[in-house]
N, C-alpha and C positions, 0 to 999 in steps of 0.2 A: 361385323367390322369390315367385311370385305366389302359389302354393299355403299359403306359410306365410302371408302375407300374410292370406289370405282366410281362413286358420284362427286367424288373429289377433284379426280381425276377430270371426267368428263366436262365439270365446271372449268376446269382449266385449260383445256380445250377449246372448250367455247368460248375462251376470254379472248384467246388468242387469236379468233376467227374473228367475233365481234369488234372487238379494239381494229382491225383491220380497216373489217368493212365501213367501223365509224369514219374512220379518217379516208375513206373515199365519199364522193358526192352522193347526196340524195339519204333517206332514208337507210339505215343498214338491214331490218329485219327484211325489210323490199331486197336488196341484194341477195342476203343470204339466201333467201326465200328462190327466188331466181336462178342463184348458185345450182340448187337442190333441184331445181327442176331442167336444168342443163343437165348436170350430171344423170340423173335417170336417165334424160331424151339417149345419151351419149352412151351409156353401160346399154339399155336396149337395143340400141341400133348397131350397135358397133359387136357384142356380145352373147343375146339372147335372143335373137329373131328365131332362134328356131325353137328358143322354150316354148313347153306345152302349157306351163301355168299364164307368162304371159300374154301366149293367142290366146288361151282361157279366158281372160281378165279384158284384153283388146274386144273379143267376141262375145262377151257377157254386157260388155259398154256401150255394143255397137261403134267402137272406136270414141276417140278423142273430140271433148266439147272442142267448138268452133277455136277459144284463147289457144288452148293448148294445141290444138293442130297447125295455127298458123307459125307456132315455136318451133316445132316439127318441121318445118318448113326453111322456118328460116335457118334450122342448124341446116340441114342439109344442103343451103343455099350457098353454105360460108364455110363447110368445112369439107375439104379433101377425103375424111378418111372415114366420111359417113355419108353412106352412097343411097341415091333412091332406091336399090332394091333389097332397101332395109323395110323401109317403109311399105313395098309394095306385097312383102312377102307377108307383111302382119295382116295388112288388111284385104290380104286374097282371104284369111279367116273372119274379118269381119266382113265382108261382101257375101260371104257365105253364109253366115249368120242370119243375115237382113234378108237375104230370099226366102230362109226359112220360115222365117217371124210374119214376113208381110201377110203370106196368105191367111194368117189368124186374124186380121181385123175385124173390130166388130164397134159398129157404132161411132162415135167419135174419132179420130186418127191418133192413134196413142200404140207404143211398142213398149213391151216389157225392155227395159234397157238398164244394166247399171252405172254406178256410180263411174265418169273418166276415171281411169289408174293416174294419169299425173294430179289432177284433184285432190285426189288421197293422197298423194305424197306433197303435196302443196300445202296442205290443212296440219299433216303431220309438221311438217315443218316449221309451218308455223306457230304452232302452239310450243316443238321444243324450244327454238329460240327465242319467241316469249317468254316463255318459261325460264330461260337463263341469264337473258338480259333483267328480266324484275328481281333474281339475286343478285347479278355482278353490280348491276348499277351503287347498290350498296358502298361497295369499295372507293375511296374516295378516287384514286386514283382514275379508276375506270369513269366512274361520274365526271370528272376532269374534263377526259377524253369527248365524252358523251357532248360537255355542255361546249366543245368548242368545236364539237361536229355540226351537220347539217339538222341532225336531230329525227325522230319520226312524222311517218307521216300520220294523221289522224284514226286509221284502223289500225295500225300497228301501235301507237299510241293507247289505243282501248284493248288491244290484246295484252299488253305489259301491263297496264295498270294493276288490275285484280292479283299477278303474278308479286307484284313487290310490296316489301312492308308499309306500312303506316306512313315511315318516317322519306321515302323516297318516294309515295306516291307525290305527296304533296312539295316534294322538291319536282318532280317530273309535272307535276299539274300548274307550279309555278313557271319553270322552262316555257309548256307548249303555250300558256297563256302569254309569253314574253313574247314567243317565236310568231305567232298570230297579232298579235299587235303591233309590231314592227311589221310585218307582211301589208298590213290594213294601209300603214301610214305609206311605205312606197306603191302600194295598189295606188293609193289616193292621190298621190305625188305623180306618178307617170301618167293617171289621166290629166290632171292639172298642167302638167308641162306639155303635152301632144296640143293644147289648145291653140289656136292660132292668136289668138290674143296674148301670147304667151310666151316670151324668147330664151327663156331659160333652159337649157337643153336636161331630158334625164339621165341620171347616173346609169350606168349599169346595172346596178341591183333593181332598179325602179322599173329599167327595163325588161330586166327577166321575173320580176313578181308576176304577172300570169302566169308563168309556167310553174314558179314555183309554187301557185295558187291552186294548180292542178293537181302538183303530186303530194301537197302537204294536204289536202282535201279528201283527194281519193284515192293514195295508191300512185309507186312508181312506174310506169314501162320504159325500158330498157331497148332502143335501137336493135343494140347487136348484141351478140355473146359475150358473156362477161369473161368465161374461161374458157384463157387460149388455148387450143390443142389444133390438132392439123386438119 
């Protein structure tokens, strides 16, 4: 009883988060997604630079794929109260690491390396919020919400699918097919109007379909930080 209880709970939680992130721009599971990986960047740097499990984990990776280090980056670029010698103290342990490792090459250029930590919490994330959007959408209210938001983008789209029943895939598989369709027709409309042959100026929405061709295709990036702190 407690388990459902607390899966109760948690659903309702993440209604709360979701419904949010719906009603801002862009894909939501891409936000929250983004969210979760601020927050790590921000508890690390700010909090456990000097944990042993984390240098563990930093120096097992050989540090941060290329995505995630230039986030690394950019937090520290935009916030006050996360300082470069967050960052430099982790990867005095992964420099340390990679002097170790190099001298074992053999044959081919290849290092025993693990998985990025924000990776894993990026995958993690995604799949819970998957996971809770292919229930909530259920609710009609929330669907409401959903259908008057920006919508997913295409892998988030396929991450939720498998997560929802029968009866919401095919209300979600009717959406994204509406929301591609209408994309198709202002794609087609703002090259038609840029023609010189052609005086009719394009809407706004016509003019930002490439871009929203980008992230409904493959995935949101996010300028800046989504959550304010100092």
């Amino acid at each position: 009883m407690r388990n459902k209880s607390a899966k109760g709970a948690e659903l309702s939680l993440a209604a709360v988060y979701l419904e949010k992130s719906m009603r801002e721009p862009g894909c939501p599971i891409c936000r929250r997604l983004r969210e979760a990986e601020e927050r790590w960047i921000w508890n690390v740097l700010y909090e456990l630079t000097g944990d042993p499990e984390i240098h563990g984990r930093f120096a097992s990776s050989l540090g941060l794929c290329r995505e995630h280090a230039a986030l690394v980056a950019k937090a520290v670029e935009t916030r006050e109260l996360v300082t470069p010698t967050g960052v430099a103290r982790l990867y005095e342990s992964v420099v340390a690491r990679a002097l170790e490792v190099l001298p074992n090459l053999r044959g081919r250029a290849s290092l025993p390396r693990g998985r990025c930590p924000l990776c894993q919490i990026a995958q993690e994330t995604e799949e819970r919020e998957s996971w809770f959007l292919g229930r909530l959408l259920a609710d009609p209210q929330l669907w409401a919400v959903y259908r008057d938001s920006e919508g997913l983008c295409l892998p988030h789209f396929l991450s939720v699918w498998p997560e929802a029943s029968e009866e919401v895939r095919q209300k979600l598989l009717s959406d994204f097919q509406e929301r591609l369709s209408r994309l198709l027709v202002r794609l087609r409309e703002f090259q038609r109007k840029e023609r010189f042959d052609v005086d009719e100026p394009p809407t706004p929405e016509e003019i930002a379909s490439w871009r929203e061709a980008l992230w409904r295709l493959g995935g949101m990036d996010f300028s800046a930080p989504l959550i304010k702190r100092g």
